[in-house]
FILOFI-704366 format. One record per atom (N, C-alpha, C): residue number from 0; x negated, y, z; residue in three letters; atom name. Coordinates in Angstrom, 3 decimals. Example, Ala and Ser with C-alpha at 12.3 -4.5 7.8 and 13.67 -1.06 7.14 Angstrom:
2
<marti><num>0</num><px>-13.190</px><py>-5.690</py><pz>7.800</pz><residu>ALA</residu><atome>N</atome></marti>
<marti><num>0</num><px>-12.300</px><py>-4.500</py><pz>7.800</pz><residu>ALA</residu><atome>CA</atome></marti>
<marti><num>0</num><px>-13.200</px><py>-3.300</py><pz>7.800</pz><residu>ALA</residu><atome>C</atome></marti>
<marti><num>1</num><px>-12.850</px><py>-2.250</py><pz>7.080</pz><residu>SER</residu><atome>N</atome></marti>
<marti><num>1</num><px>-13.670</px><py>-1.060</py><pz>7.140</pz><residu>SER</residu><atome>CA</atome></marti>
<marti><num>1</num><px>-12.900</px><py>0.030</py><pz>7.870</pz><residu>SER</residu><atome>C</atome></marti>
! end
This chain:
66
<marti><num>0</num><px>-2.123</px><py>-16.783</py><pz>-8.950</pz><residu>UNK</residu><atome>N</atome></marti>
<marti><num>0</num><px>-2.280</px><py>-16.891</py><pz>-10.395</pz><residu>UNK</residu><atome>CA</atome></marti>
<marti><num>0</num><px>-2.906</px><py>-15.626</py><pz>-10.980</pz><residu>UNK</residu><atome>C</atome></marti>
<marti><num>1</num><px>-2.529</px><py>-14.358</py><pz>-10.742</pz><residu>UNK</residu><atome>N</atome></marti>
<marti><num>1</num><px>-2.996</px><py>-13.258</py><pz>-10.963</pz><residu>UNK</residu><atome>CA</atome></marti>
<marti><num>1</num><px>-4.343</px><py>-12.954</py><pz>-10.881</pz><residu>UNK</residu><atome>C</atome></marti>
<marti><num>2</num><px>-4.573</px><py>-13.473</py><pz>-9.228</pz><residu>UNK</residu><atome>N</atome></marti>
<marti><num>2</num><px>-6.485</px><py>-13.454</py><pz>-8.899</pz><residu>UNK</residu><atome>CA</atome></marti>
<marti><num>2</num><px>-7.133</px><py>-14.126</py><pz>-10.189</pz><residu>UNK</residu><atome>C</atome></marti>
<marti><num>3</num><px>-6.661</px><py>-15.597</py><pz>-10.201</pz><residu>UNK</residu><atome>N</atome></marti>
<marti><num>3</num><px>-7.331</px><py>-16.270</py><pz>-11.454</pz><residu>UNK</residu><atome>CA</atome></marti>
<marti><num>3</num><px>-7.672</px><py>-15.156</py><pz>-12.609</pz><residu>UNK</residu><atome>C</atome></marti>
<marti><num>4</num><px>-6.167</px><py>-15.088</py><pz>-13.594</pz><residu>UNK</residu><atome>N</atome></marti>
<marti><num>4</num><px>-6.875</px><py>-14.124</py><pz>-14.607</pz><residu>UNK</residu><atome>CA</atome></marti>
<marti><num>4</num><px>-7.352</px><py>-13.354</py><pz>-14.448</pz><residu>UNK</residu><atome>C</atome></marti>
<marti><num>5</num><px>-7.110</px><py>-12.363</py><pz>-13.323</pz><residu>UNK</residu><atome>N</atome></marti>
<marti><num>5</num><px>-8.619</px><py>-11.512</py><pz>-13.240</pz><residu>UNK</residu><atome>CA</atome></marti>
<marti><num>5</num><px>-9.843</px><py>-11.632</py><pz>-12.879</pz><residu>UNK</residu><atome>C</atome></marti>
<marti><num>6</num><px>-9.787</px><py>-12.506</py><pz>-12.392</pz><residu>UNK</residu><atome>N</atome></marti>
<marti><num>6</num><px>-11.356</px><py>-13.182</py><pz>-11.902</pz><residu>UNK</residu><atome>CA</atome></marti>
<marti><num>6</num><px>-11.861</px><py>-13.429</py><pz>-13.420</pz><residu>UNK</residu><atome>C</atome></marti>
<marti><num>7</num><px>-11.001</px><py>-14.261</py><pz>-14.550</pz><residu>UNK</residu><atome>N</atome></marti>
<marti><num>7</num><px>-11.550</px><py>-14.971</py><pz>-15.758</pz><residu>UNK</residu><atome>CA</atome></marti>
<marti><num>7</num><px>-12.085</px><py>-13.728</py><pz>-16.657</pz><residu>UNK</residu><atome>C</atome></marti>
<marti><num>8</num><px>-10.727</px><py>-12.613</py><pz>-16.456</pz><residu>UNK</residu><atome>N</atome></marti>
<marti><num>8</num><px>-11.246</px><py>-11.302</py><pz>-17.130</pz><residu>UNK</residu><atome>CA</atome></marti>
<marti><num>8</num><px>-12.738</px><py>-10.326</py><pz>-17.010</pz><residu>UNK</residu><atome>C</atome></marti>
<marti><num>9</num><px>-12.484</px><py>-10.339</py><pz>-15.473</pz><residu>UNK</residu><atome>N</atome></marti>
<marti><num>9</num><px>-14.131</px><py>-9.620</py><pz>-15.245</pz><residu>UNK</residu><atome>CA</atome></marti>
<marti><num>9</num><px>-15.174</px><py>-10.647</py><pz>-15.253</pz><residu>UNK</residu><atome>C</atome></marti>
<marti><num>10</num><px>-14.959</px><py>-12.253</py><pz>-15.466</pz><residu>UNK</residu><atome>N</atome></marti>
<marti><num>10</num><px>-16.327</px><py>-12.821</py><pz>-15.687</pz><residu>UNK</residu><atome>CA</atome></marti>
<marti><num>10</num><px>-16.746</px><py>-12.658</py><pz>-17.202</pz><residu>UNK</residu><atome>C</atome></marti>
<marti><num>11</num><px>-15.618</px><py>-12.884</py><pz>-17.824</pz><residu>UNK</residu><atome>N</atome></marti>
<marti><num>11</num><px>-15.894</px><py>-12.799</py><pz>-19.424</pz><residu>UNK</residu><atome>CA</atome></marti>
<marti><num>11</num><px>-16.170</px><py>-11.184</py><pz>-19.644</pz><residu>UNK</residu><atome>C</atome></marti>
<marti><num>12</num><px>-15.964</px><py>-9.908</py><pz>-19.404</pz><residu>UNK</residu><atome>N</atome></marti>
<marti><num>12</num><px>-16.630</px><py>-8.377</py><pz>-19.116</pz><residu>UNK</residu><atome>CA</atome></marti>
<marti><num>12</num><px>-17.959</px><py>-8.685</py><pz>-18.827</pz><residu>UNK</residu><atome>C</atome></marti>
<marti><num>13</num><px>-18.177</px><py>-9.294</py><pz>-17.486</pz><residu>UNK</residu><atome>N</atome></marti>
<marti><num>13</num><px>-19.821</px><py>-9.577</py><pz>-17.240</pz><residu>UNK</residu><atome>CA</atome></marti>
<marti><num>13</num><px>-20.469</px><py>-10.271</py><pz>-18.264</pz><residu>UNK</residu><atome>C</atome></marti>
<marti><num>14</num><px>-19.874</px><py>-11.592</py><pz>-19.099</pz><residu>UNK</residu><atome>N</atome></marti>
<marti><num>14</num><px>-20.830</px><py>-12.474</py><pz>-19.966</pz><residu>UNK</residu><atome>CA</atome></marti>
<marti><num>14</num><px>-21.325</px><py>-11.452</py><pz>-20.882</pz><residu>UNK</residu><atome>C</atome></marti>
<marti><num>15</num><px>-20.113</px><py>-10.272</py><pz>-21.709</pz><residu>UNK</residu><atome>N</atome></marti>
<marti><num>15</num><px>-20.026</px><py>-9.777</py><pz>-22.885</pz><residu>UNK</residu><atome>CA</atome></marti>
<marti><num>15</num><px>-21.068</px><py>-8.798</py><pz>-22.705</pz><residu>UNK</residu><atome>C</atome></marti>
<marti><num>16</num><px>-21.063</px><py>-8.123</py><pz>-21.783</pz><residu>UNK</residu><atome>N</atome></marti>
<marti><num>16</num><px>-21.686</px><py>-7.471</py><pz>-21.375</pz><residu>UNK</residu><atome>CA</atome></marti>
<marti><num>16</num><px>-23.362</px><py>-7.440</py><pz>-21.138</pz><residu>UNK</residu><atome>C</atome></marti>
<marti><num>17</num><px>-23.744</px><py>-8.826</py><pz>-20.962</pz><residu>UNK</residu><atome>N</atome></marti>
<marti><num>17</num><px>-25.004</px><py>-8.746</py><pz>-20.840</pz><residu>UNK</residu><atome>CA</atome></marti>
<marti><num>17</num><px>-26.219</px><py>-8.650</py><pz>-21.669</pz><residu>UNK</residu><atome>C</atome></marti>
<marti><num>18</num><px>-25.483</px><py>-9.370</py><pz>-22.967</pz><residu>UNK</residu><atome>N</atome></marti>
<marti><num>18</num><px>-26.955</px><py>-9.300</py><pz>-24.092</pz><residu>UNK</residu><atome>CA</atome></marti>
<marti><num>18</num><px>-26.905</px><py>-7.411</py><pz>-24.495</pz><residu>UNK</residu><atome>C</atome></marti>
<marti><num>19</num><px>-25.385</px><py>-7.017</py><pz>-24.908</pz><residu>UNK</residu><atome>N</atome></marti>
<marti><num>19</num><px>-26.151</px><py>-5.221</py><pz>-25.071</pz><residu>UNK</residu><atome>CA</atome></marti>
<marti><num>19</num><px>-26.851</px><py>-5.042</py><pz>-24.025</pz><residu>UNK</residu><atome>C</atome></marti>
<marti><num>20</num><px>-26.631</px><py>-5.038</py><pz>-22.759</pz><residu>UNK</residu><atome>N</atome></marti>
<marti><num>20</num><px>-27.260</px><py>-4.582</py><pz>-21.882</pz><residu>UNK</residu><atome>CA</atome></marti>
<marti><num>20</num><px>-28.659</px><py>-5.342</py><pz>-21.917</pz><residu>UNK</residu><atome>C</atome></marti>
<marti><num>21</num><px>-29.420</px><py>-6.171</py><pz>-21.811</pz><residu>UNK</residu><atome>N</atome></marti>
<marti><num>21</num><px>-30.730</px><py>-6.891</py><pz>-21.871</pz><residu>UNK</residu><atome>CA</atome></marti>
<marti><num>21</num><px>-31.446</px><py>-6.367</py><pz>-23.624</pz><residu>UNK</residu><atome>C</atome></marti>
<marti><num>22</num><px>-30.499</px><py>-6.641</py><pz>-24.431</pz><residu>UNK</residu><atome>N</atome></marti>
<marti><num>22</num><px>-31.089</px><py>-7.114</py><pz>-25.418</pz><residu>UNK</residu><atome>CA</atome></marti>
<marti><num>22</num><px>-30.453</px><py>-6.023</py><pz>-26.675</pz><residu>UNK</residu><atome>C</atome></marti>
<marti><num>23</num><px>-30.116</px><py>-4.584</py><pz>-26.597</pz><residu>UNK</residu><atome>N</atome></marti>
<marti><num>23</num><px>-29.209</px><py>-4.063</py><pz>-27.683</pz><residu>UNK</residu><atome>CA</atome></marti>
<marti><num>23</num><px>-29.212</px><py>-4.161</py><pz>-29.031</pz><residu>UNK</residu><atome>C</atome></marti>
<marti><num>24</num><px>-30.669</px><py>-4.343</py><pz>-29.097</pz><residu>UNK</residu><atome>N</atome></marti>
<marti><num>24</num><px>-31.033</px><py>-4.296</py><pz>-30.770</pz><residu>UNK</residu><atome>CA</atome></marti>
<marti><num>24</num><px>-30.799</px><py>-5.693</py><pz>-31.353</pz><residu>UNK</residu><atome>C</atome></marti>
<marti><num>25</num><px>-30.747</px><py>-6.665</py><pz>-30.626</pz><residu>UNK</residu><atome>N</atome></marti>
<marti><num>25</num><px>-30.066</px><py>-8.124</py><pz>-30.777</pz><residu>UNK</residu><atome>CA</atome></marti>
<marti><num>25</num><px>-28.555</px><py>-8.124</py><pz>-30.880</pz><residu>UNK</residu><atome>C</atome></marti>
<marti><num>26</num><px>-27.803</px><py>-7.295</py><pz>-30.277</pz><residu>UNK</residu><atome>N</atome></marti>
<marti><num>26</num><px>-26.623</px><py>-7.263</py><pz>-30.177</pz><residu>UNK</residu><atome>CA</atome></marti>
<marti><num>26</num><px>-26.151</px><py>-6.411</py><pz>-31.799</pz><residu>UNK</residu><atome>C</atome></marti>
<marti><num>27</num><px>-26.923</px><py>-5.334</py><pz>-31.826</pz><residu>UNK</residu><atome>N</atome></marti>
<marti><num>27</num><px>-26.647</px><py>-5.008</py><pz>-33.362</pz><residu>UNK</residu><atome>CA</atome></marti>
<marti><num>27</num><px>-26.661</px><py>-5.810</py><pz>-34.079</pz><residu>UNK</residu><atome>C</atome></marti>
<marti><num>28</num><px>-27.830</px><py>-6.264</py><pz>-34.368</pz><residu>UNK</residu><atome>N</atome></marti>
<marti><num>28</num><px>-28.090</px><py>-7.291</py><pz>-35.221</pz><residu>UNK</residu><atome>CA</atome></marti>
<marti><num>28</num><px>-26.849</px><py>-8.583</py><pz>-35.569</pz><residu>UNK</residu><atome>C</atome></marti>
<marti><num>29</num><px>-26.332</px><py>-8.711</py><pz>-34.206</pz><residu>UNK</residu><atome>N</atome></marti>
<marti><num>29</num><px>-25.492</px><py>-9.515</py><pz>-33.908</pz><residu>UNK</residu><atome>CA</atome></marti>
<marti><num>29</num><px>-24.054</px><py>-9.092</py><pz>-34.683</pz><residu>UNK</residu><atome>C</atome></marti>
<marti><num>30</num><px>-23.989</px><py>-8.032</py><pz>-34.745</pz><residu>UNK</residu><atome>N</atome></marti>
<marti><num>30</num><px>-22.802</px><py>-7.346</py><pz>-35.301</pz><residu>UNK</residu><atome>CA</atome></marti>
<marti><num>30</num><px>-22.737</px><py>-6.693</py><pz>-36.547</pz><residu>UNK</residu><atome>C</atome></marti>
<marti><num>31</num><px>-23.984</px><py>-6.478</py><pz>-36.967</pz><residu>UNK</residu><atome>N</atome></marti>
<marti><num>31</num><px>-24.468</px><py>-6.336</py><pz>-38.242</pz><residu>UNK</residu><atome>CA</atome></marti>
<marti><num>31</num><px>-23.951</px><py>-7.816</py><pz>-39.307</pz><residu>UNK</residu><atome>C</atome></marti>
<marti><num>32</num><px>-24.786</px><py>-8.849</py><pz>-38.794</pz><residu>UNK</residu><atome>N</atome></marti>
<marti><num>32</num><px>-23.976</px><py>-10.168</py><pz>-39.558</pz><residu>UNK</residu><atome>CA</atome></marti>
<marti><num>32</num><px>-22.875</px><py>-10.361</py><pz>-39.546</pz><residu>UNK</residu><atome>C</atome></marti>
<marti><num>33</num><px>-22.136</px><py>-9.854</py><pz>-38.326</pz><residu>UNK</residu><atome>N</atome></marti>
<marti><num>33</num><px>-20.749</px><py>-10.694</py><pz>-38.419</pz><residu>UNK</residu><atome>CA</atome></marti>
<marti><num>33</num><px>-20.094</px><py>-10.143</py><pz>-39.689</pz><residu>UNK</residu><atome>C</atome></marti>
<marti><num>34</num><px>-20.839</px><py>-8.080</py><pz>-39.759</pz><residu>UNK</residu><atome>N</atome></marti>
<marti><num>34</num><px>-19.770</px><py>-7.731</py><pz>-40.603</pz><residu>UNK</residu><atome>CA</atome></marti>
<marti><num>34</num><px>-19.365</px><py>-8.311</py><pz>-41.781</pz><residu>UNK</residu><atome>C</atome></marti>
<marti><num>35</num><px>-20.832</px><py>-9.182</py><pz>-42.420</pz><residu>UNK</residu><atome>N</atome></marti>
<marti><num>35</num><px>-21.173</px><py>-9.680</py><pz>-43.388</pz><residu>UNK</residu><atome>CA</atome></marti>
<marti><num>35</num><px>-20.624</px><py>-10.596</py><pz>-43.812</pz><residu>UNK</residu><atome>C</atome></marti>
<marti><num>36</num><px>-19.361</px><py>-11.050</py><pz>-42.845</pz><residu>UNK</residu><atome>N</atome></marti>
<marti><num>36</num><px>-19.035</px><py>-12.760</py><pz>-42.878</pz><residu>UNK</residu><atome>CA</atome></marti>
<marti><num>36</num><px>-17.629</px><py>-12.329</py><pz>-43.383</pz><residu>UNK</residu><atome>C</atome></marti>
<marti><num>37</num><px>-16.993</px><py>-13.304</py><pz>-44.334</pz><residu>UNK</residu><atome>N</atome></marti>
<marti><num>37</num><px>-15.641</px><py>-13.377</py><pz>-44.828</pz><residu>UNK</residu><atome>CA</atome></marti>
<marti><num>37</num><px>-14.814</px><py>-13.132</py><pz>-43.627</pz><residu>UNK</residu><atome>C</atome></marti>
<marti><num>38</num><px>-14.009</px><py>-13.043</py><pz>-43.727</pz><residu>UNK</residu><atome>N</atome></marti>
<marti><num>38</num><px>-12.613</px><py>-12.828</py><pz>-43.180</pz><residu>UNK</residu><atome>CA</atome></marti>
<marti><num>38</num><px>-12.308</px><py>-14.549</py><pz>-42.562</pz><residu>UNK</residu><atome>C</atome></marti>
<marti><num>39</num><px>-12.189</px><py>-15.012</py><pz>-43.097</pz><residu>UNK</residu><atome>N</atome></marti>
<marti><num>39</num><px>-12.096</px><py>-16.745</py><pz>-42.924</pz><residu>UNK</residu><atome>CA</atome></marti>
<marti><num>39</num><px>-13.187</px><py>-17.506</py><pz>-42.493</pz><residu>UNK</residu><atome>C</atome></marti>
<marti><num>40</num><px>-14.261</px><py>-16.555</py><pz>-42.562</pz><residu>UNK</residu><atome>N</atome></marti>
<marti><num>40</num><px>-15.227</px><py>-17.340</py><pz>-41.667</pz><residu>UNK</residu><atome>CA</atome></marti>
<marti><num>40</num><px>-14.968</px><py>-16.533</py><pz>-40.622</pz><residu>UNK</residu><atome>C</atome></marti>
<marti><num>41</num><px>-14.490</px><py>-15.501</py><pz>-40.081</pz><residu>UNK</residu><atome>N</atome></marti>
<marti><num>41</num><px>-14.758</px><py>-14.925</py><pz>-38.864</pz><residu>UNK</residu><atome>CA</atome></marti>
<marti><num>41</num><px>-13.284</px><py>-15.649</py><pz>-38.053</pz><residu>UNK</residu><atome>C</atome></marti>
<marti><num>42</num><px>-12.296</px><py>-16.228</py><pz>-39.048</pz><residu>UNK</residu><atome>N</atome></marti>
<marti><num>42</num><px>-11.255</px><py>-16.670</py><pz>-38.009</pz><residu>UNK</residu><atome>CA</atome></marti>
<marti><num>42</num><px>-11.738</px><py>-17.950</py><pz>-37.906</pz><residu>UNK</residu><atome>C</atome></marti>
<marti><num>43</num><px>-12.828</px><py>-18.779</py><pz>-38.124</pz><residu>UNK</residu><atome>N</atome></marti>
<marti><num>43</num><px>-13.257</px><py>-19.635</py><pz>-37.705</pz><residu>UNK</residu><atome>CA</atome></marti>
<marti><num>43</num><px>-13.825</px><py>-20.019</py><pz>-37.006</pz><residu>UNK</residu><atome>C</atome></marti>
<marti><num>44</num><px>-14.949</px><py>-18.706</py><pz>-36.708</pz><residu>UNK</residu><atome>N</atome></marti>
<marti><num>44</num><px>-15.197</px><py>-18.637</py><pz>-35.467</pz><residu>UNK</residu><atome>CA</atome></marti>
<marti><num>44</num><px>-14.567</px><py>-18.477</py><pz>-34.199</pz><residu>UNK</residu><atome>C</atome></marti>
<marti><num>45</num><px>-13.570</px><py>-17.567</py><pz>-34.754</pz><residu>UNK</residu><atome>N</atome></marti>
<marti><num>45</num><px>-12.377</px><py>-17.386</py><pz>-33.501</pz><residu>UNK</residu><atome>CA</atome></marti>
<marti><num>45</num><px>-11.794</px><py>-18.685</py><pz>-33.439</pz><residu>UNK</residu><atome>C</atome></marti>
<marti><num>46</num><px>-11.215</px><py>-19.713</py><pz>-33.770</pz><residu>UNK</residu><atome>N</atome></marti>
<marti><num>46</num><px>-10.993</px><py>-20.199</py><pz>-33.800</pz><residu>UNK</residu><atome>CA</atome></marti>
<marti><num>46</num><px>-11.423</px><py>-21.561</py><pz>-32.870</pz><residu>UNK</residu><atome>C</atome></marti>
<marti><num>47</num><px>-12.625</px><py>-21.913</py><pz>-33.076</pz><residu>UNK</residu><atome>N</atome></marti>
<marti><num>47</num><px>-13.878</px><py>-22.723</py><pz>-32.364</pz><residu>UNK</residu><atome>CA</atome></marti>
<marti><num>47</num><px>-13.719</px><py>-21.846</py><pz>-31.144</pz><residu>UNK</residu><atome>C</atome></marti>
<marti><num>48</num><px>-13.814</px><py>-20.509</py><pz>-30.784</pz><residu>UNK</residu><atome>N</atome></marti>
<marti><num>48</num><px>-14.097</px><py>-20.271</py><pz>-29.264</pz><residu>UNK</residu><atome>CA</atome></marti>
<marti><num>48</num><px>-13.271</px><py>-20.486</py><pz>-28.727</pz><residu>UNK</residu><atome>C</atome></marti>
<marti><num>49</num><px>-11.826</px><py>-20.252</py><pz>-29.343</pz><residu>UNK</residu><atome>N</atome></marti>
<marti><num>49</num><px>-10.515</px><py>-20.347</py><pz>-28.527</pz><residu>UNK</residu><atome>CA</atome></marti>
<marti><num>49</num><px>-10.704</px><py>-21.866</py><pz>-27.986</pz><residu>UNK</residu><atome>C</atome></marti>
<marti><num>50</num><px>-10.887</px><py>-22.252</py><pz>-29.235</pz><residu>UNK</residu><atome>N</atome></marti>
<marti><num>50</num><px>-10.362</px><py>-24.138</py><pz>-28.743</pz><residu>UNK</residu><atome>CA</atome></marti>
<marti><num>50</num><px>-11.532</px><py>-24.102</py><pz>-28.292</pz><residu>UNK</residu><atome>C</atome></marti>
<marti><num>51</num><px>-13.019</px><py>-23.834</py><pz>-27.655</pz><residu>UNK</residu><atome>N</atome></marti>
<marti><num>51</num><px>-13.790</px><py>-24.422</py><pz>-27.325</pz><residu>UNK</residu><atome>CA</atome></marti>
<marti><num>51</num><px>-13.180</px><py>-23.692</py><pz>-25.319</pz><residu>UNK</residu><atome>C</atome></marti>
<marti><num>52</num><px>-13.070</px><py>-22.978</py><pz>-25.074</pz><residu>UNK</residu><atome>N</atome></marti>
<marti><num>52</num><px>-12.377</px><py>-21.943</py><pz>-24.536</pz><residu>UNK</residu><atome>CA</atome></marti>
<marti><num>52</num><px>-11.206</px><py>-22.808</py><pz>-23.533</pz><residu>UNK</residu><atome>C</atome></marti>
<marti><num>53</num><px>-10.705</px><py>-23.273</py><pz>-24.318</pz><residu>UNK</residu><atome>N</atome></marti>
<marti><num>53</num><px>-9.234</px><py>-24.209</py><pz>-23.953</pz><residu>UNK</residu><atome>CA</atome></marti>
<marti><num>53</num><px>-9.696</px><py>-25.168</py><pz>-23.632</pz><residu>UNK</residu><atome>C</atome></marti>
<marti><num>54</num><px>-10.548</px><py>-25.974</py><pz>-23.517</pz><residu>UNK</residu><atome>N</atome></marti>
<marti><num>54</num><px>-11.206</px><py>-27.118</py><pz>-23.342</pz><residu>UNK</residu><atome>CA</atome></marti>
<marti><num>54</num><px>-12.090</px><py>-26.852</py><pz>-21.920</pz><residu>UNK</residu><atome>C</atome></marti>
<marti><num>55</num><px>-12.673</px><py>-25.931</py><pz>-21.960</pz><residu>UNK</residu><atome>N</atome></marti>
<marti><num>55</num><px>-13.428</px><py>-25.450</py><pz>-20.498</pz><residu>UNK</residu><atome>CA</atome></marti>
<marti><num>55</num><px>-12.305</px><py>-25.118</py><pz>-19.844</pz><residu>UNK</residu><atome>C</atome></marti>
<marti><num>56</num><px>-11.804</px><py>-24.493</py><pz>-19.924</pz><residu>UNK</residu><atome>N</atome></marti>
<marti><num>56</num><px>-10.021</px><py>-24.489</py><pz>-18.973</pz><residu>UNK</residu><atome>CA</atome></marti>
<marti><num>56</num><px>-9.821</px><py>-26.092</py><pz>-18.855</pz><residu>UNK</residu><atome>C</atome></marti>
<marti><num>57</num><px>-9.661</px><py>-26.695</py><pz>-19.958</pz><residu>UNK</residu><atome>N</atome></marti>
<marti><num>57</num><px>-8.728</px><py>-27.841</py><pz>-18.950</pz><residu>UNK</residu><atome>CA</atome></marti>
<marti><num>57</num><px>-9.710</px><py>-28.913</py><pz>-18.339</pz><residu>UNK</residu><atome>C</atome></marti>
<marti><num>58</num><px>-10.947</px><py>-28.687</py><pz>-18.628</pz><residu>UNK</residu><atome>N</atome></marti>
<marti><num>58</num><px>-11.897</px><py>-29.301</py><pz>-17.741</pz><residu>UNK</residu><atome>CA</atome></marti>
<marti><num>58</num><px>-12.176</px><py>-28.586</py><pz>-16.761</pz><residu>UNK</residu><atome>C</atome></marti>
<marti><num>59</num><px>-12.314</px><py>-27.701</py><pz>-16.530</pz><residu>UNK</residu><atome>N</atome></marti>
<marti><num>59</num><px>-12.404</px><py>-26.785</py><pz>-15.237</pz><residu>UNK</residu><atome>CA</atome></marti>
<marti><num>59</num><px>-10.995</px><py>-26.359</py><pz>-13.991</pz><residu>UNK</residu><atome>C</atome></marti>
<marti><num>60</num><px>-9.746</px><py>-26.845</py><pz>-14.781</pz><residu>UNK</residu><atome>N</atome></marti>
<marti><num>60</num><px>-8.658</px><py>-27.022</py><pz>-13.966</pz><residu>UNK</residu><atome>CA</atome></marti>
<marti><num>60</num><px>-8.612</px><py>-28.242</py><pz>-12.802</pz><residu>UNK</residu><atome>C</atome></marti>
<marti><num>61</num><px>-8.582</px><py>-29.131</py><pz>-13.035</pz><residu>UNK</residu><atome>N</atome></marti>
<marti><num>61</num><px>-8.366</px><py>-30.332</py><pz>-12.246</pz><residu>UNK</residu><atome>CA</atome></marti>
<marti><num>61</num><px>-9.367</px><py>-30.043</py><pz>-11.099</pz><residu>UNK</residu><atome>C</atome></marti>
<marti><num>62</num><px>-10.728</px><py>-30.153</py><pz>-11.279</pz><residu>UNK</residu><atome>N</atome></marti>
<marti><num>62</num><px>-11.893</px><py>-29.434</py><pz>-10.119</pz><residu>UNK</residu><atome>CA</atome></marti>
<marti><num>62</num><px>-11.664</px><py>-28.080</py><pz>-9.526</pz><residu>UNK</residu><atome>C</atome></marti>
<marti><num>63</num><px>-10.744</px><py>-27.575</py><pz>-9.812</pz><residu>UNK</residu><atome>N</atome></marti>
<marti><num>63</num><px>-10.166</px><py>-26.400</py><pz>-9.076</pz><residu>UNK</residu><atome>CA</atome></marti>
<marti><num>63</num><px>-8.964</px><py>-26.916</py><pz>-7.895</pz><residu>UNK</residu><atome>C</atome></marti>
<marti><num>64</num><px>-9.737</px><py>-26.097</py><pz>-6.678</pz><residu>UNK</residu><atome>N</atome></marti>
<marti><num>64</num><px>-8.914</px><py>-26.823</py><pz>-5.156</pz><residu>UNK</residu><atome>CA</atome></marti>
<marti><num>64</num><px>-7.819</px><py>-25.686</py><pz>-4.993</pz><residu>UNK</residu><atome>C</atome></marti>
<marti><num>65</num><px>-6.531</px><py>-26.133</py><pz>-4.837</pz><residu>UNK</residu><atome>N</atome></marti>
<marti><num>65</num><px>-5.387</px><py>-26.197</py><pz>-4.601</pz><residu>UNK</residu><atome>CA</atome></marti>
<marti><num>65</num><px>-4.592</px><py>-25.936</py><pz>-5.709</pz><residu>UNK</residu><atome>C</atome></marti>
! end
């Protein structure tokens, strides 16, 4: 169980990781808007990833061997 979350931890490090690294001035930009966004729109977004998030988990559980 342990391997799992860390496996999930350093893939999501690698995803986060890649547009600063490729693309930084996109990634500002990227963070520049968010600052811009209400409070309630930003837990909405959180919101959508979690549950989008939770959904790739439980579709990605069952196809997982043993």
């Amino acid at each position: 169980m342990l391997d799992w979350l860390l496996g999930a931890v350093a893939l999501m490090l690698v995803l986060e990781g890649l547009l600063p690294l490729l693309s930084p001035a996109s990634w500002k930009q990227a963070f520049q808007r968010a600052l811009g966004l209400k409070d309630g729109q930003l837990r909405f977004f959180g919101l959508l990833s979690v549950l989008a998030g939770l959904g790739l988990l439980v579709l990605a559980l069952p196809a997982a061997p043993g």
